[in-house]
KEFILO-708104 format. One record per residue: y negated, x, z of N, C-alpha, C, CB in turn; residue in three letters. Coordinates in steps of 0.1 Angstrom, whole numbers, plus 5000, padded with zeros to 4 digits. Glycine has a CB too. Layout:
<recs>
YXZYXZYXZYXZALA...
</recs>
This chain:
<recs>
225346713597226146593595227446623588225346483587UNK227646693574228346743572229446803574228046773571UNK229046883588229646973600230346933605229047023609UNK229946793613230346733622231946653616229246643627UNK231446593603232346533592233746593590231546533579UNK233646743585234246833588235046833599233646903587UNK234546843607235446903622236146743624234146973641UNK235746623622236446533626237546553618235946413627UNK237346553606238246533592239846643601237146633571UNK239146763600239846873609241046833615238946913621UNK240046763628240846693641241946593638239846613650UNK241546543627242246403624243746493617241146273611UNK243246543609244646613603245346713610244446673591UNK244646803624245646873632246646733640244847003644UNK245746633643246446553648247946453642245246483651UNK247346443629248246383621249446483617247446333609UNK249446623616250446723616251046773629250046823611UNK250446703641250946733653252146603651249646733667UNK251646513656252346373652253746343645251546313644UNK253646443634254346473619255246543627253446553605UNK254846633635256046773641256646683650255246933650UNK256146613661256646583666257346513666256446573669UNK257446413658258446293652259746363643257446183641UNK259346483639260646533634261546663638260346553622UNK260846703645261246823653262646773657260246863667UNK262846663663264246623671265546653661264346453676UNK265046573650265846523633266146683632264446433614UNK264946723630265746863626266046923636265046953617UNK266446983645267247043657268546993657266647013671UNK268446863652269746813653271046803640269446663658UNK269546863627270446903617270746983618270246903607UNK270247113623270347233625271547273633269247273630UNK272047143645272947213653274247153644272847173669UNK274247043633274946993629275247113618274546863627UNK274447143608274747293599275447403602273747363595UNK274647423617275647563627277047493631274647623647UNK277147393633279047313636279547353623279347093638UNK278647333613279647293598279847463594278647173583UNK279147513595279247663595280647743600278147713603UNK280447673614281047733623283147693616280347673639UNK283247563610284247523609284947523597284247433613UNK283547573580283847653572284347783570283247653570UNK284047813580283747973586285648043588282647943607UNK286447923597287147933599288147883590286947913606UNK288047803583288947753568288947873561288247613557UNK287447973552287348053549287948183556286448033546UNK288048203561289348313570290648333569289448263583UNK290948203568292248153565292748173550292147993569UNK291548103544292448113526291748273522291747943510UNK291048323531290248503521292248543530287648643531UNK292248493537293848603543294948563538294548583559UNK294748463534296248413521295648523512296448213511UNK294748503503294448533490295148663490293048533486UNK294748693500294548893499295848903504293249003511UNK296748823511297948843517298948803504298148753532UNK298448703500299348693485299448833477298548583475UNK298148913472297749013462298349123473295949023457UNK299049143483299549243489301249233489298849243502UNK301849123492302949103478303249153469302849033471UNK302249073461302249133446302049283443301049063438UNK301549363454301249493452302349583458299949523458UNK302749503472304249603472305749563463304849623488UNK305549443456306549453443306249543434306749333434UNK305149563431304649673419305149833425302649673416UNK305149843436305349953445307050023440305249883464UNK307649843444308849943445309649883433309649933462UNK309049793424309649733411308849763396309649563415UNK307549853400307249833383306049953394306749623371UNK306450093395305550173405304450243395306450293414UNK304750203378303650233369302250163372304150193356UNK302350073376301649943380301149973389302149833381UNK301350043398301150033417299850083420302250143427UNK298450073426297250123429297550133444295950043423UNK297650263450297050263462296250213466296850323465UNK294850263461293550243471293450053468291750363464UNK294049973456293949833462294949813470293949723453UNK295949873474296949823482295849843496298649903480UNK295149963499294550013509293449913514294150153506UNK292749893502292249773502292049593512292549783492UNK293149593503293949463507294549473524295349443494UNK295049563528295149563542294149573551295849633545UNK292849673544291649673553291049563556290849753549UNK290849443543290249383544291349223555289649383528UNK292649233551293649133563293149153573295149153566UNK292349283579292649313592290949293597293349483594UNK290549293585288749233587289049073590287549253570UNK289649043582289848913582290448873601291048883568UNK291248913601291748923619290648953627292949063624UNK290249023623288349053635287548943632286849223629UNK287048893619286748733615287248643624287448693602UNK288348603620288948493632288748493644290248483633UNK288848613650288448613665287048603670288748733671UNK286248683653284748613664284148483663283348693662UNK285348393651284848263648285448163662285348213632UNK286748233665286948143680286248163694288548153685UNK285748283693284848323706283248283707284848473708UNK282848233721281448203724280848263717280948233736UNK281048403717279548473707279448383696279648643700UNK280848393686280548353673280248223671281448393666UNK280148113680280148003682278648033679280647933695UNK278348083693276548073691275848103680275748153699UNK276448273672275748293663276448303650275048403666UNK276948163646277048173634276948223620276848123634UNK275648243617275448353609275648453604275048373609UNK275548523614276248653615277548703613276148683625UNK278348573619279448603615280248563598280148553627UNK279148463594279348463579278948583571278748343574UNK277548643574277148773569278348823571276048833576UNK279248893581280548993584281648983575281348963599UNK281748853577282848783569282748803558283048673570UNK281748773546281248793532280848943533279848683527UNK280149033541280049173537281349243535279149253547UNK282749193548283949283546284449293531285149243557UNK284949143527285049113519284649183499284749023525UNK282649203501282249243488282449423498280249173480UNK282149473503282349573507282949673505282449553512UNK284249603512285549733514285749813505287049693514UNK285849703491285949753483285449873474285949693480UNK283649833473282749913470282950063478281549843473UNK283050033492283150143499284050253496283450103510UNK285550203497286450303491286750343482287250303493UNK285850303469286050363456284650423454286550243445UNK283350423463282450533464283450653472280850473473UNK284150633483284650783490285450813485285150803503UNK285850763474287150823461286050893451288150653450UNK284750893454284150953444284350863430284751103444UNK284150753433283950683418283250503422285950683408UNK281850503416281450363417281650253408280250353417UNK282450133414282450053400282349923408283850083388UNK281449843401280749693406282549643406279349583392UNK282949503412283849443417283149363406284149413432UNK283549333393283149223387284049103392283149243372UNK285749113397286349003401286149003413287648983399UNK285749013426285649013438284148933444285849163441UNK283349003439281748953441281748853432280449073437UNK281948763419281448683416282548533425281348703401UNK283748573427284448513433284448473446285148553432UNK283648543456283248593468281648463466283048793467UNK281148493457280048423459279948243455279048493450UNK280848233444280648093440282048013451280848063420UNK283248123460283448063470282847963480283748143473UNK281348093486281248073500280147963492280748213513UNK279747943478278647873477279147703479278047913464UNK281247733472281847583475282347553486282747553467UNK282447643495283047603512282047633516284347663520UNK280847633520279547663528278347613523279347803531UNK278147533516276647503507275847453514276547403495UNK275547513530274147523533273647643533273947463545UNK272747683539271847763546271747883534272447813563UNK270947853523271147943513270348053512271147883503UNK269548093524269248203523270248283531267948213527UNK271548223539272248333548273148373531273348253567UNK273348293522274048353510272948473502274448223500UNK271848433496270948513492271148683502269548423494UNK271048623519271148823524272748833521270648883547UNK274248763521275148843515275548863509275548863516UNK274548793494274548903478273848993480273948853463UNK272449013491271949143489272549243496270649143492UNK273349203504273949333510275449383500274449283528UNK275749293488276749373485275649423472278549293481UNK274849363464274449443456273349563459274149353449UNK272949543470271949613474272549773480271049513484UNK273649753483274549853490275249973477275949763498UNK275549843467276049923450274349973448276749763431UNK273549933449272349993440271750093452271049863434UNK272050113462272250263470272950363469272750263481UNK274050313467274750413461275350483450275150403463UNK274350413444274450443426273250513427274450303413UNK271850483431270350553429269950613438269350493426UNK270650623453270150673461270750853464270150563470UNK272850783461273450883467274150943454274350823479UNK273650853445274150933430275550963426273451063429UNK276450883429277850873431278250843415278350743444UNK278750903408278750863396279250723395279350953390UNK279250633386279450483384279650443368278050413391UNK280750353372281650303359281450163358283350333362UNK281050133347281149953346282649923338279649853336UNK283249823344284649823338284849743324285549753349UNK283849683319283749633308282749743295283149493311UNK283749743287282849833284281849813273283449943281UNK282049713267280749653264279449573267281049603259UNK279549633281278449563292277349653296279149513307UNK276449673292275249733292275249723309273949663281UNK274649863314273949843328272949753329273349973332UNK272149763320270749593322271949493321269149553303UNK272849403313273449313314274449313325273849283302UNK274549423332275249433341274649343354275449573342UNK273249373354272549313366272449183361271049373370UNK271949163349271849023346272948953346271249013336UNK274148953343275348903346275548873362276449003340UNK274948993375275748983384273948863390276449153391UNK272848873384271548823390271948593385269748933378UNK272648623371272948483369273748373378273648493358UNK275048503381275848443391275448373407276648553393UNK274448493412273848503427272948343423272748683431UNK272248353410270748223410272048123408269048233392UNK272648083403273647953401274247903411274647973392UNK274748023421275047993437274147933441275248103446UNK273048003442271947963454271447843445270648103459UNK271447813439270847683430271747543436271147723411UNK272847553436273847493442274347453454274547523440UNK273647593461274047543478272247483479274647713493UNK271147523477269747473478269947323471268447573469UNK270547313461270447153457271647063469270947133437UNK272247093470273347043478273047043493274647123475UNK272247123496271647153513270547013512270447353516UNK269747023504268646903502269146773506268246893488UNK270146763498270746653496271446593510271546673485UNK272446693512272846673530271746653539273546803536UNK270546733536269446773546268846583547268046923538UNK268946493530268246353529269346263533267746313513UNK270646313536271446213538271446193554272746233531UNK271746323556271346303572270446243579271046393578UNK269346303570267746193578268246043577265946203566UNK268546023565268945843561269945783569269645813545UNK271145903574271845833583270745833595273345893586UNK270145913602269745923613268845773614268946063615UNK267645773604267245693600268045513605267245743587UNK269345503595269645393599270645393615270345343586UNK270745513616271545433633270045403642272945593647UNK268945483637267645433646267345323645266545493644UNK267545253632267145123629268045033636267145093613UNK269745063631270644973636270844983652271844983629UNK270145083662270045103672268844973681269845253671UNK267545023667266244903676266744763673264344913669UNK267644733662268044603662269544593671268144543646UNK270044673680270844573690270044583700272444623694UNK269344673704267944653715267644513714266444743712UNK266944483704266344333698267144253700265944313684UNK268544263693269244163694270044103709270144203685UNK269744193717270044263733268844183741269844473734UNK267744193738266744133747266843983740265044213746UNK266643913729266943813722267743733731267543843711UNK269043803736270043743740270243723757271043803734UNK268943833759268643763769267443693775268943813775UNK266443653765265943573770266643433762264543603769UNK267443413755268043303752268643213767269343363742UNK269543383772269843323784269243343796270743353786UNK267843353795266843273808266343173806265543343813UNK266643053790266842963789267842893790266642943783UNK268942933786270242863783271342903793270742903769UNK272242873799273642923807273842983793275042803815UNK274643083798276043173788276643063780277643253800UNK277342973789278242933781277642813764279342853793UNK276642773776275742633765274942773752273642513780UNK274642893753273942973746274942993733273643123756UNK276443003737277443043732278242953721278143073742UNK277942843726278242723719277642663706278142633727UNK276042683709274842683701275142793687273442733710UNK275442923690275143043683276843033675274743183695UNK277342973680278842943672278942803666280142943684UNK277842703668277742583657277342593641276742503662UNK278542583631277442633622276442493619278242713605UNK276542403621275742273621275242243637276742143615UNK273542233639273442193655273542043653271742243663UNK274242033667274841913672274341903687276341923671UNK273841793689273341793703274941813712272541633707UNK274441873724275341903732275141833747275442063733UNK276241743747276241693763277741683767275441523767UNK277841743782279041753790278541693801279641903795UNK279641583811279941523818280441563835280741473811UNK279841573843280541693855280541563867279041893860UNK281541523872281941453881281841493898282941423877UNK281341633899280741653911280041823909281941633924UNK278441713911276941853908276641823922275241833894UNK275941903926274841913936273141953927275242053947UNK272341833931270641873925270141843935269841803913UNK269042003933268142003941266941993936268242093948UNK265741963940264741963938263941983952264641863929UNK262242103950261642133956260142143953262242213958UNK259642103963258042103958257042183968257341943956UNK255942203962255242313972253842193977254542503959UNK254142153989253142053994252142113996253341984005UNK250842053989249242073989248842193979248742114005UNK250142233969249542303959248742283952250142323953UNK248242133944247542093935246342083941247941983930UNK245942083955244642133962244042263963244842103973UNK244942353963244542463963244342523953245042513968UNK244842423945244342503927242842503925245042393911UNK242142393931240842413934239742543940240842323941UNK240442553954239842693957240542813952239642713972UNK241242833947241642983945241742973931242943053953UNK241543113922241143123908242643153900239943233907UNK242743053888244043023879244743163883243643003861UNK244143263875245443373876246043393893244743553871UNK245343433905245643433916246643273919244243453923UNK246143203913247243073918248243153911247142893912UNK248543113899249943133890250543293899249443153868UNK249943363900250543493908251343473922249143603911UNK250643353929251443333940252443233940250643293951UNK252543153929253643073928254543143921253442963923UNK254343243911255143323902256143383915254043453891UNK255643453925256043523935256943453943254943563941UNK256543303943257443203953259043153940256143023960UNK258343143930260043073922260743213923259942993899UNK259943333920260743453915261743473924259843593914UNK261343413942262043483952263443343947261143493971UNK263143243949264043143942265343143932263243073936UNK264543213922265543253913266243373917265043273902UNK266343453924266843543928268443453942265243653934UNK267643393951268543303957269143233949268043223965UNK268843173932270143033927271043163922269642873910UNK270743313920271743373913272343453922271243443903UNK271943483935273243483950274143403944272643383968UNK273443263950274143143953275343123939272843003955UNK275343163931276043143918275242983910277843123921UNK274242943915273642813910272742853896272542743922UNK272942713888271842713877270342693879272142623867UNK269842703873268142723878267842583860267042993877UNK267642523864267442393857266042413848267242253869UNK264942383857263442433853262442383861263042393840UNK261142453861260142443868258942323867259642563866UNK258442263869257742153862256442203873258441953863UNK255242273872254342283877254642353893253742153876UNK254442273903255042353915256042293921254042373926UNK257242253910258542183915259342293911258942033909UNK260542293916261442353913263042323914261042433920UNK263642253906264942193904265942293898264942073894UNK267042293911268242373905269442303905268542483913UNK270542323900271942253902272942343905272242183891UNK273942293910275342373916276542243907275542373939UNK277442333905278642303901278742253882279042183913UNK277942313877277642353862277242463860276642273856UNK277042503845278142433837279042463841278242443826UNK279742563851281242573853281242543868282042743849UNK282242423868282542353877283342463888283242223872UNK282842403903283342523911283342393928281942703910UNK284442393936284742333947283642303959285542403951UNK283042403958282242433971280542413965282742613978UNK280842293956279242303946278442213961279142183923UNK278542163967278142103978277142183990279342043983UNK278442283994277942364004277242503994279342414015UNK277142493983276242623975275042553979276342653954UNK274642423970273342343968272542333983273842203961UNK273142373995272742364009272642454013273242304016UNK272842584009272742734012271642794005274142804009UNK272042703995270442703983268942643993270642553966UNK269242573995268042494001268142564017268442284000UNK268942594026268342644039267542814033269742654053UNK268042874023267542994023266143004012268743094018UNK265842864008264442864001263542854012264142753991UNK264242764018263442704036262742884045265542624052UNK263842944044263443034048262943174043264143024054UNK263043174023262143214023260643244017262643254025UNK260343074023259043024018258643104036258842814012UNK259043114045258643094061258243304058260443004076UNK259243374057258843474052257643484039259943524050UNK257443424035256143434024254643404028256343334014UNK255143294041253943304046253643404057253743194050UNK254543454062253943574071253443644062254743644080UNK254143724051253943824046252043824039255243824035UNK251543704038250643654032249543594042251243564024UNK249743584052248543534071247443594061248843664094UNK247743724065246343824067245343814054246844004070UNK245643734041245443764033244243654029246643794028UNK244343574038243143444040243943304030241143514029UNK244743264028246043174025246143114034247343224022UNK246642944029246742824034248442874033246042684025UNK248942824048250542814050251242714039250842764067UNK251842744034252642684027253642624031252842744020UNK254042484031255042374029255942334020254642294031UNK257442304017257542294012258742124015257542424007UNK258642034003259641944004260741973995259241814003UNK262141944001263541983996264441823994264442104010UNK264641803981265641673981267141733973264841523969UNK268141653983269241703979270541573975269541813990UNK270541593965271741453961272741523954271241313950UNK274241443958275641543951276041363942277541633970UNK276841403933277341313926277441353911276641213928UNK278241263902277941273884276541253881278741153875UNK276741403872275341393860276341413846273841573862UNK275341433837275141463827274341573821274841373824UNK275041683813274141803811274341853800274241913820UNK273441903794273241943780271841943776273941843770UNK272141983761270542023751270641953741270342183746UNK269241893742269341793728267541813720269941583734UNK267841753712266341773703266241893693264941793714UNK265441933689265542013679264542173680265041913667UNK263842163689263342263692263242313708262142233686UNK262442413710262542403726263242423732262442333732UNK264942423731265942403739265742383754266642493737UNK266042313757266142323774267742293780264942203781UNK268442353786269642283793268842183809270942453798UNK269542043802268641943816270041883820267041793809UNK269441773826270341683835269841523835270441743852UNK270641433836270441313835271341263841270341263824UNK271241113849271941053860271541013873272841113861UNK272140913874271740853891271540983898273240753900UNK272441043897272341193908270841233910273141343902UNK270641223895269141363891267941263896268841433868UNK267941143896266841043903267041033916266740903899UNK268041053922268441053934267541173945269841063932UNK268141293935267541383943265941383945268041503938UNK265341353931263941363931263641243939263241363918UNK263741123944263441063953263541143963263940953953UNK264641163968265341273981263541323986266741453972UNK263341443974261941503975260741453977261741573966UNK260341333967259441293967258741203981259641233955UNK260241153986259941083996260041134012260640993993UNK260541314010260641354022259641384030261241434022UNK259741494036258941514046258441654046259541484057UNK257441704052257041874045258041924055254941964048UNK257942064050259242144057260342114063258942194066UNK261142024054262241914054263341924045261741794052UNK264341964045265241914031266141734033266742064028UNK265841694028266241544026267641524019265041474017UNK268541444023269641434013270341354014270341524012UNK270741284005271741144005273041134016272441113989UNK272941054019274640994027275441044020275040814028UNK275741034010276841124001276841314006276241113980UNK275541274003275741474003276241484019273741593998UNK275441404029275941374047277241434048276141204052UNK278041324044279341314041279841414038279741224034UNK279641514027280341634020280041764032279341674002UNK278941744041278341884043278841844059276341914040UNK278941724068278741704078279541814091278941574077UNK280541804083281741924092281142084091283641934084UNK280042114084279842264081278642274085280042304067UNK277642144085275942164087275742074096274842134074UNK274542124106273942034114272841944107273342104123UNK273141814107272441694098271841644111273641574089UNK270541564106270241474117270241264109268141544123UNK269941184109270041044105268041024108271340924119UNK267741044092266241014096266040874094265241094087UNK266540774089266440634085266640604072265240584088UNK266140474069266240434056265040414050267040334054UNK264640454035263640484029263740374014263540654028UNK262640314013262640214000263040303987260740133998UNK263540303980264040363965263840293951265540383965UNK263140283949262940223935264640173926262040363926UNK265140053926266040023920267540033924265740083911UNK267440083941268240083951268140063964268740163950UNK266740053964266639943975266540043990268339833975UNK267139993998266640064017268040164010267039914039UNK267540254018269140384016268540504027269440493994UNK269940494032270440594042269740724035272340604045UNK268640794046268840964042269041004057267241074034UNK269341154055269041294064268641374061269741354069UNK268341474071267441614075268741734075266441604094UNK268741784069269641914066268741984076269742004049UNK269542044092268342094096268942254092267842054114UNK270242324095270842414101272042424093271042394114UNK272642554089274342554088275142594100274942664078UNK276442544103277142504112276642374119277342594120UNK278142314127278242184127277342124139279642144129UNK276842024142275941944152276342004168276441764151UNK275642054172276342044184276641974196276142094187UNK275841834195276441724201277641664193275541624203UNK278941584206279141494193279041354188280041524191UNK277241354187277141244184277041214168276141194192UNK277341134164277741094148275941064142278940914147UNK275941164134274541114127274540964126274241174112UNK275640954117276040764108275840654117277940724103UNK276440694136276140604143274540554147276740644151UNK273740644141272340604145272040464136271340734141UNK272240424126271840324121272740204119271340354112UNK
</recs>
């Protein structure tokens, strides 16, 4: 039991360190490429001022030359040019691909020419003497223009001290400390204080970059999932709301009901005949899945059509044309709307025969005239409509005919020169009495020319 306990415990924590890697692996690759940029552009500042420095102290060395020649040292004048011309090999490998890629390396070059040269040509002079001004200068430099990656500093103090302690114990070059009250033990310890205070400085300062970075990364991740959020937010705002009504709301600093006035809409309304029967035999989700399938094709046609999609009430479906932004041709949209639901409810049922489905019917009412539109109440938002128009049409529907779009004498009148209409009669209306409709059958005009209007 034990065993088993064990091995889960195991599992759980390679899992939880797998997890761990994986979530940070990115962060750091991307600090990493960010350190090798900053490297790379230190790299090149430091180039620049080690070639002044030394180009300055070469100056100063041929005035001593030819103005105070008591003064004059060859092997630093020899020095000082070997190392300009390192410096010139520097620069080139910091602008070339290689040194792009391998950064490192080329700071190792750069910091070895530098503690080096020196050491070098005053061992083949037959005399060793530590660079007390060069190496401590050299180090708390690259520790203040480079304070990352503090082990590439750690290998180039060991390559300048490690190179003096070759050639002091290995090759036995005799060796001078230039202070002469500096013990060889305080010699190391003086040059071991310098190297730990560097690397203490670029390790605390790397940390710190290494936590700031995460914290920025951190927050653009955060401020990234909140415009996502604020991005989806805004749009399901607006699969409730038009743009413009969404816009108005979010710019109130007090809500105020909102209603606009539009002096020529087209509303439609549509219903799916013998739906509420069939809710009986076929099972909730399968219903809702086939009507989901029939508004979806709908809404896809009011956003052709440039039309607003109003809302659904069970298996109705009401859209409007010529809101919120009023547009000329809101007449012949609202009828282009309605012949292409016509047709493709007719494709829905083929697609669906084989599938053991009752053919679907649908009734279409269409009335043009002034509404009223806006959002009011306090919760819920809905953008609706109100007006003779908006009763109009739903009579239009309620009272048509299956596989029919129905539409007032008004709308007749607007469409007649562009659609083939037929004169179905007059139908009782609650509160207006007998009234003229028609049958939108077709777009383009009648092809007799007999006048619908004359039929009654």
């Amino acid at each position: 039991m034990n065993q088993v306990k064990w091995r889960r415990d195991l599992q759980g924590a390679l899992t939880f360190l797998k997890t761990f890697a994986e979530y940070h692996a990115p962060r750091i690759r991307e600090y990493e490429v960010w350190r090798d940029r900053f490297i790379h552009h230190r790299l090149g500042v430091g180039v620049w001022l080690v070639g002044l420095v030394y180009l300055s102290f070469l100056i100063l060395e041929l005035w001593s030359l030819y103005f105070e020649p008591e003064d004059f040292d060859p092997m630093w004048l020899t020095t000082q040019l070997t190392t300009l011309m390192a410096m010139g090999v520097c620069g080139l490998l910091v602008r070339s691909p290689w040194g792009q890629r391998h950064s490192g390396l080329v700071f190792l070059f750069f910091s070895g020419t530098v503690t080096l040269i020196p050491q070098v040509q005053r061992a083949m002079a037959g005399l060793l003497e530590p660079s007390l001004l060069v190496w401590p200068a050299m180090f708390l430099g690259q520790a203040t223009l480079i304070p990352v990656c503090w082990r590439l500093h750690v290998v180039a103090q060991l390559l300048a001290l490690g190179s003096y302690l070759v050639l002091d114990q290995v090759f036995q070059i005799p060796s001078q400390i230039p202070l002469a009250n500096l013990s060889y033990f305080g010699l190391w310890m003086y040059l071991a204080w310098i190297c730990l205070i560097c690397n203490l400085c670029v390790y605390l300062y790397e940390r710190l970059r290494r936590s700031e970075f995460t914290a920025r990364q951190q927050l653009e991740e955060a401020y990234h999932r909140i415009t996502e959020e604020q991005e989806r937010s805004e749009r399901l705002l607006l699969n409730i709301l038009p743009y413009t009504i969404a816009k108005r709301l979010k710019e109130q600093t007090e809500y105020v009901a909102i209603a606009d006035s539009f002096s020529h809409a087209g509303v439609l309304f549509a219903d799916i005949v013998g739906f509420t029967a069939l809710s009986t035999k076929v099972s909730p989700p399968e219903l809702v899945q086939l009507l989901n399938e029939i508004f979806s094709e709908f809404d896809r046609l009011a956003d052709l059509h440039g039309l607003e999609k109003i809302k659904t009430i069970g298996d109705a479906y009401m859209v409007v044309s010529g809101l919120p932004e009023a547009r000329d041709d809101y007449a012949e949209a609202i009828a282009d709307m309605a012949l292409d639901m016509r047709d493709a409810l007719i494709q829905f049922n083929q697609d669906h025969q084989l599938e053991d489905y009752p053919v679907f019917s649908m009734r279409v009412g269409i009335a043009i005239g002034p509404v009223v539109a806006g959002v009011i109440g306090l919760k819920k938002f809905i953008y609706d409509l109100w007006g003779d128009t908006v009763n109009l049409a739903s009579r239009m529907e309620s009272h048509g005919l299956p596989d029919a779009i129905q539409v007032t004498e008004d709308t007749y009148l607007a469409l007649k020169q562009k659609y083939h209409l037929e004169y179905r009669g007059e139908i009782e209306i609650k509160g207006k009495g007998k009234t003229p409709t028609y049958l939108l059958l077709d777009k383009g005009p009648k092809p007799s020319s007999h006048k619908p209007s004359d039929c009654h």
